[in-house]
C-alpha positions in Angstrom: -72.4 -122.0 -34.7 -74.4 -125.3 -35.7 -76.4 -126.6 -32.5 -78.0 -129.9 -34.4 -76.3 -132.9 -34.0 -78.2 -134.6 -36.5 -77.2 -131.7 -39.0 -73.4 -132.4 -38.4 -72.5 -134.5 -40.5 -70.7 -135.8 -37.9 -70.0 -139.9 -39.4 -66.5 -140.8 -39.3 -66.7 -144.2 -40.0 -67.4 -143.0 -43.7 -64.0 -140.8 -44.0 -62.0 -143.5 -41.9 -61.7 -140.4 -39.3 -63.2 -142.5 -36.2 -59.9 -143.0 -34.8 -58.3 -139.7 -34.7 -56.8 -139.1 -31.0 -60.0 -137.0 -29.5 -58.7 -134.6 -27.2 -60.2 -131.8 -25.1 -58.9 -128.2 -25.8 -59.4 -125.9 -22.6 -60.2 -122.5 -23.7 -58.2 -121.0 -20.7 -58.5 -117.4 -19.7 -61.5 -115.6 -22.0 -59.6 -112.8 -21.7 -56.6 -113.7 -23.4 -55.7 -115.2 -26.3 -56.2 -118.7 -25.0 -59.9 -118.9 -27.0 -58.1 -118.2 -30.2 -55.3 -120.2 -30.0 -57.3 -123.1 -29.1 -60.1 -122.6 -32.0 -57.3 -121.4 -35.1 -55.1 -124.8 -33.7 -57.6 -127.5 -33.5 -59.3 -126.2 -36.6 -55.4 -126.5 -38.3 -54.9 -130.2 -37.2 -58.8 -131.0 -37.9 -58.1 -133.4 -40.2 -55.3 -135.3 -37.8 -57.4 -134.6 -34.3 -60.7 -134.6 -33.0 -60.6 -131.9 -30.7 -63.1 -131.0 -28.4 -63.0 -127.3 -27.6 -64.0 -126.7 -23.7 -65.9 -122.9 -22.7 -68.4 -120.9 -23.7 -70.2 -121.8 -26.8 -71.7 -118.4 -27.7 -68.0 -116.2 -27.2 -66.2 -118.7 -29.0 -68.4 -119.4 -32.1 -67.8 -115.6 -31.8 -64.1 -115.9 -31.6 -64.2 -118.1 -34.7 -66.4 -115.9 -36.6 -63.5 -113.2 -36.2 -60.7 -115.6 -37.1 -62.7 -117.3 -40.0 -66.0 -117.9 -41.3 -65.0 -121.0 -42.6 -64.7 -122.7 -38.9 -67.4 -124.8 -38.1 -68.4 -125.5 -34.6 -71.2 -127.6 -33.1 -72.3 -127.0 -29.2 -73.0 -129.8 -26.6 -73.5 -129.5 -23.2 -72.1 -131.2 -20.3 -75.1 -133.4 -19.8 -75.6 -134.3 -23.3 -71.8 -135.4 -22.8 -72.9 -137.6 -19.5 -76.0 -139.0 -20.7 -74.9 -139.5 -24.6 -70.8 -139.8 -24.8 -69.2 -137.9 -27.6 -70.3 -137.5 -31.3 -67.7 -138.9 -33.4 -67.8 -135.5 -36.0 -66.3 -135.5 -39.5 -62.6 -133.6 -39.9 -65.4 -129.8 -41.4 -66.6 -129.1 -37.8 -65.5 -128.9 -34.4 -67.4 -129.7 -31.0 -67.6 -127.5 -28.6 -68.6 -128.5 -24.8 -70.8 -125.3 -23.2 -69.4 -124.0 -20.5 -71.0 -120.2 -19.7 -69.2 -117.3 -18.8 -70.6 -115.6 -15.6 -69.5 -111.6 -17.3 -69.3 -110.5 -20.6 -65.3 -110.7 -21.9 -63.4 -107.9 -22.3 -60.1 -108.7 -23.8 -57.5 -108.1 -21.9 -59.7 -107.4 -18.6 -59.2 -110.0 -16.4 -62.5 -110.3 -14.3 -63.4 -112.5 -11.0 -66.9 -113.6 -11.6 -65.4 -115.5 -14.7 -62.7 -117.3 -12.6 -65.3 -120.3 -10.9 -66.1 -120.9 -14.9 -62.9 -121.0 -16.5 -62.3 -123.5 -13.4 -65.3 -125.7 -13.9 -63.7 -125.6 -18.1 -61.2 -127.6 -16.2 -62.8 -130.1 -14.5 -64.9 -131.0 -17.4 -61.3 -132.0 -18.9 -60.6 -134.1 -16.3 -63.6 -135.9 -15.9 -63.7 -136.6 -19.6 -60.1 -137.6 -19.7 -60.6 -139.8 -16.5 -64.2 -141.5 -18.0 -62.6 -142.2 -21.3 -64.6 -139.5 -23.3 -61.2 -137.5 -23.9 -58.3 -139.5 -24.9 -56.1 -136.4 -23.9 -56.5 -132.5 -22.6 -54.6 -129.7 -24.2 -54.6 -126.8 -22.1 -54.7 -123.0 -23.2 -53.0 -120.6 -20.3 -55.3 -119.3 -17.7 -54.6 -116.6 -14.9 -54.3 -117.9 -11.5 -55.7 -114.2 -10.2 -58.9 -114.8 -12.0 -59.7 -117.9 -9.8 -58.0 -116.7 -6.4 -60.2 -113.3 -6.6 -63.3 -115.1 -7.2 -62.9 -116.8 -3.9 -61.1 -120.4 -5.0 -57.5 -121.5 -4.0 -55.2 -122.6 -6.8 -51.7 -122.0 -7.9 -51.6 -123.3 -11.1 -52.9 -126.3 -13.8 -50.3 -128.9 -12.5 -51.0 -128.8 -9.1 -54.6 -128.6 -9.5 -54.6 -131.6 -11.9 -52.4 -133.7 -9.3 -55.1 -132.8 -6.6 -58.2 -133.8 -8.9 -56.6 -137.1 -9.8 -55.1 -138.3 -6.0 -51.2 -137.8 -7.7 -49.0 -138.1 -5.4 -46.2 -136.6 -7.3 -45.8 -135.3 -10.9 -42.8 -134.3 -12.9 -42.5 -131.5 -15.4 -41.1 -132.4 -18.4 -40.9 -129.6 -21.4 -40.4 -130.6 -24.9 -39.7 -128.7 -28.0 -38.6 -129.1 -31.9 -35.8 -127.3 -33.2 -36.1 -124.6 -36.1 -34.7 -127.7 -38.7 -37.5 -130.4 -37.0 -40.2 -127.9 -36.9 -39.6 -127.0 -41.2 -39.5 -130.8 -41.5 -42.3 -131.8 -39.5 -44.9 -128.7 -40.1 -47.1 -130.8 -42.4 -47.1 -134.0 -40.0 -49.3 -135.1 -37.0 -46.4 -135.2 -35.3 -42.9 -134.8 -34.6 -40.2 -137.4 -33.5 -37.1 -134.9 -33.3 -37.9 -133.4 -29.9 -36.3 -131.8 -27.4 -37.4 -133.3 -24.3 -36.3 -131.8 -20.9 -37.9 -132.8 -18.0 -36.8 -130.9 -14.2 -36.1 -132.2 -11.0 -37.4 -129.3 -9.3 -39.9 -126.8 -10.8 -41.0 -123.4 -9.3 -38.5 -123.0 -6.4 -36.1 -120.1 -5.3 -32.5 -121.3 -6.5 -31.6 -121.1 -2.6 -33.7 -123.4 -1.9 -32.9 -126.1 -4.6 -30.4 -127.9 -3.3 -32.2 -128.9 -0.1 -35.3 -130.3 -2.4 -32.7 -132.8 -4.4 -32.9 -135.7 -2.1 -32.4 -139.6 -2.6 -36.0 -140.4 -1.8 -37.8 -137.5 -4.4 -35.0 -137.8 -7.1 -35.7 -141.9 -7.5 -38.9 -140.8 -7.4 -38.6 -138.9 -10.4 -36.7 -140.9 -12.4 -39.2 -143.8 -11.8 -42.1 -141.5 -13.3 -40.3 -140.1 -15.9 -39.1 -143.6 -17.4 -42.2 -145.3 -17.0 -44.1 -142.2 -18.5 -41.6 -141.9 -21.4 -42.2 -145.7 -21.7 -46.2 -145.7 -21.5 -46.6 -142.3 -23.2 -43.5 -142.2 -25.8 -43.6 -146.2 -26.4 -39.9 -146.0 -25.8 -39.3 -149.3 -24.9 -35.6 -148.4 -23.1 -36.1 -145.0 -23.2 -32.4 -143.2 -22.4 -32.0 -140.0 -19.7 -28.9 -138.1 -19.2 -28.9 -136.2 -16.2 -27.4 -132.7 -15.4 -25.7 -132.0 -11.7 -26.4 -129.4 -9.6 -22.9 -127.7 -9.6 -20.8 -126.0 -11.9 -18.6 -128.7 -14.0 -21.1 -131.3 -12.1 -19.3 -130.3 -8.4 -15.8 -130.9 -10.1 -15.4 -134.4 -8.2 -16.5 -132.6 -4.9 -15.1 -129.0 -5.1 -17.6 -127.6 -5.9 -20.3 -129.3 -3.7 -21.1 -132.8 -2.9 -24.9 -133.1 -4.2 -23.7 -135.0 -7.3 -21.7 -137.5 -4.9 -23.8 -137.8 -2.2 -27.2 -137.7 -3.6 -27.3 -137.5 -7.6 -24.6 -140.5 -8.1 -26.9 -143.5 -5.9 -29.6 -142.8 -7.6 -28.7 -143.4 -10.8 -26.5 -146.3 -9.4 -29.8 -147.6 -8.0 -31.5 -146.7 -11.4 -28.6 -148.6 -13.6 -29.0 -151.5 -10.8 -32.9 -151.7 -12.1 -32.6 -152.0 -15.8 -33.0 -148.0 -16.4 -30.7 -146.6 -19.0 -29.4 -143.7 -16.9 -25.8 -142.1 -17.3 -24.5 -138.8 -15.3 -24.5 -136.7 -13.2 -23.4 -134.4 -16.5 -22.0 -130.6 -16.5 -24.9 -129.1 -17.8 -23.3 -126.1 -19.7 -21.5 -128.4 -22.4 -24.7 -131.6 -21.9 -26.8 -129.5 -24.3 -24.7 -130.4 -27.4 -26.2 -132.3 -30.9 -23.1 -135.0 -30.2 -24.7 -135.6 -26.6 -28.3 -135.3 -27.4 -28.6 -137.8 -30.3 -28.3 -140.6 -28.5 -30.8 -139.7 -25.4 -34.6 -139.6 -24.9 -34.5 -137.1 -22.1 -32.1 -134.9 -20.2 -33.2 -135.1 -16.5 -32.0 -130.9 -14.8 -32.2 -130.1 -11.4 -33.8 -126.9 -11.8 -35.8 -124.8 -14.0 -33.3 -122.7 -15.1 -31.5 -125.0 -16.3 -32.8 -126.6 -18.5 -35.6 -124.6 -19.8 -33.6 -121.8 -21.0 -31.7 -124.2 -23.7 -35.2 -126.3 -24.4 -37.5 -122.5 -24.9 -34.0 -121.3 -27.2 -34.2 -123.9 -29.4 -37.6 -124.3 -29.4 -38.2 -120.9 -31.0 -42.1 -120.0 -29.4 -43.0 -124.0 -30.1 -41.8 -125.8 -26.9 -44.9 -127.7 -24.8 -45.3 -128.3 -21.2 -46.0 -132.1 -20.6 -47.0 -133.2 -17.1 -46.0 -136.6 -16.2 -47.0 -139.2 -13.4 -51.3 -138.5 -13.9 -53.3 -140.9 -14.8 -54.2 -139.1 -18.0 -52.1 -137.2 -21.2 -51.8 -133.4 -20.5 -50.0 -131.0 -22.4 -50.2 -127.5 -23.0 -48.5 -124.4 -23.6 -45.4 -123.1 -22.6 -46.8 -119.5 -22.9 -49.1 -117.2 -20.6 -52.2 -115.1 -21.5 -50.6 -112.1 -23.2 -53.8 -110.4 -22.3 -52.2 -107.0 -23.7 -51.9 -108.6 -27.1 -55.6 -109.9 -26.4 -56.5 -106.4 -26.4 -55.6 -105.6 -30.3 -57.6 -107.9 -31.6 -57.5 -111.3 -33.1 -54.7 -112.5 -35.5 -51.7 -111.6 -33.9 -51.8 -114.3 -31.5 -49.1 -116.7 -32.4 -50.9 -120.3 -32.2 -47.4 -122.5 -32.7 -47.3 -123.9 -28.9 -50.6 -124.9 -29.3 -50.6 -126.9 -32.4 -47.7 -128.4 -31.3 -49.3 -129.1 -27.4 -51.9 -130.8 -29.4 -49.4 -132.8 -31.7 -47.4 -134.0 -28.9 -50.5 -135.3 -27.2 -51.9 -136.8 -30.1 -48.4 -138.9 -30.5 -48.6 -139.7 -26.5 -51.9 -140.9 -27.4 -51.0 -143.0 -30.4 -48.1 -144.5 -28.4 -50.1 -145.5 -25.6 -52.7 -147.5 -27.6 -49.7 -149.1 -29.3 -48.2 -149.7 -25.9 -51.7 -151.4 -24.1 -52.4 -153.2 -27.5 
């Protein structure tokens, strides 16, 4: 790995690169294959993205040595960031913030003295994204056991990320490109033919789901996900369908009363406010092409019920999008696969990555376009 900036070559205004999206690439948990997904993706859309890898210098430039000897990276650290800002570096080379490991990696062993590190990886995303180094953050899957054992609460990115930004409330959204937009888009910087599903409720037992849709939090949603999918799409009227709760959508009350009582105002009260709104939908015959063309967005109640159509079609390439902070995330809609990890690297499929960093780069675009 290079360590000279001045031996970086690192002049976009001569390529016409300067305004590439730069986003920050969190390396995730060193003991999976989040460190090689991150390098072999950002070094794929290099010419499209300035990414901004985030961990430790010396494992990944090892990483990357393993994958290919052609990848070119060039360490900073944290206070070069502060005091300096970001390099702007040509498409041949890829920065990467320091962050050091506290153990030596051994894939697929998870271990708790690196779990404060791969946390502070983290917060150098944020701050970035919040100080306008980073335009975005991508981030590769981590193990919430790693930073529980070493002594810190957390239960996951999204939660963590409202916290460090004073969010109220976010609102997952997952998107993904079908097998026929993923063979037409694979050469682009990004894709317009996505799935987007985002969920009313996220991680909750299903017995518990009905008594979390309420008026109050289901406006709520709605609000953030059309002004998101306006600010961070540039879809000026952007267009939700929205799933009931019930089989056949309650089946005009027999079988339940959330869609009457609760689903049905708020999207009256939506419609009454300009939104372009229409349900509450049965969600087994929603997910059809006929349906689907002509929306932005399905809105489903609960995890799985959307999310199991979305990760179908999506074939390994779907992306977790967290709406409602006051920055672009995206990331993965995978986990560590810390046994595959163990076998070495080049089996790790890199897919929802490149497309994590696609989608944010288009969320990027669209909100310069939007502010300009």
């Amino acid at each position: 790995m290079a360590t000279s900036q001045a031996a970086a070559g690192m002049d976009d205004r001569k390529d016409g690169l300067r305004k590439r999206p730069t986003i920050a690439i969190t390396s995730g948990e060193p003991a999976g294959i989040g460190p090689e997904i991150a390098i072999r993706a950002a070094w794929q859309l290099r010419q499209q993205v300035c990414s901004v890898l985030i961990g430790d210098a010396a494992f990944l430039a090892m990483t990357a040595a393993a994958i290919d000897p052609a990848i070119r990276l060039v360490a900073l650290s944290v206070q070069a960031l502060r005091l300096n800002g970001l390099p702007h570096f040509a498409a041949d080379r890829i920065a990467v913030i320091d962050c050091p490991l506290n153990a030596h990696v051994v894939p697929g062993q998870l271990d708790p003295q690196n779990g404060r590190a791969v946390l502070q990886i983290l917060d150098i995303a944020i701050e970035g994204a919040l100080n306008g180094s980073f335009d975005a953050i991508v981030t590769a899957p981590l193990q919430k056991s790693t930073i529980n054992d070493a002594g810190v609460p957390f239960t996951g990115h999204t939660e963590y990320l409202a916290e460090q930004t004073g969010t109220a409330q976010v609102v997952m959204m997952l998107a993904g490109a079908t097998a026929e937009d993923a063979a037409a888009d694979a050469a682009a910087a990004d894709a317009s033919g996505y799935l987007r599903v985002a969920l009313a409720t996220t991680h909750l037992p299903l017995k518990d789901v009905a008594a979390a849709i309420t008026v109050d939090g289901l406006a709520r949603t709605l609000d953030i996900l059309h002004h998101d999918l306006q600010r961070k799409f540039g879809l000026r009227q952007p267009r939700i369908l929205v799933t009931g709760l019930n089989p056949h959508a309650g089946e005009g009350g027999y079988l339940g009363r959330e869609e009457i009582d609760v689903i049905a105002p708020v999207l009256a009260a939506a419609q009454a406010k300009g939104m372009k709104v229409s349900g509450p939908y049965p969600a087994d015959t929603l997910f059809q092409p006929k349906y689907l063309r002509d929306a932005d967005c399905v809105l489903a109640m609960y995890h799985d019920q959307g999310l199991p159509v979305l990760k179908y079609a999506s074939f390994g390439r779907g992306v977790n999008i967290t709406l409602g902070l006051p920055l672009i995330r995206t990331s993965v809609d995978h986990g560590t696969a810390l046994d595959l990890a163990t076998r070495g690297v080049g089996l790790a499929d890199c897919g929802s990555m490149v497309e994590a960093i696609k989608v944010a780069a288009q969320m990027v675009r669209a909100t310069r376009a939007v502010a300009s």
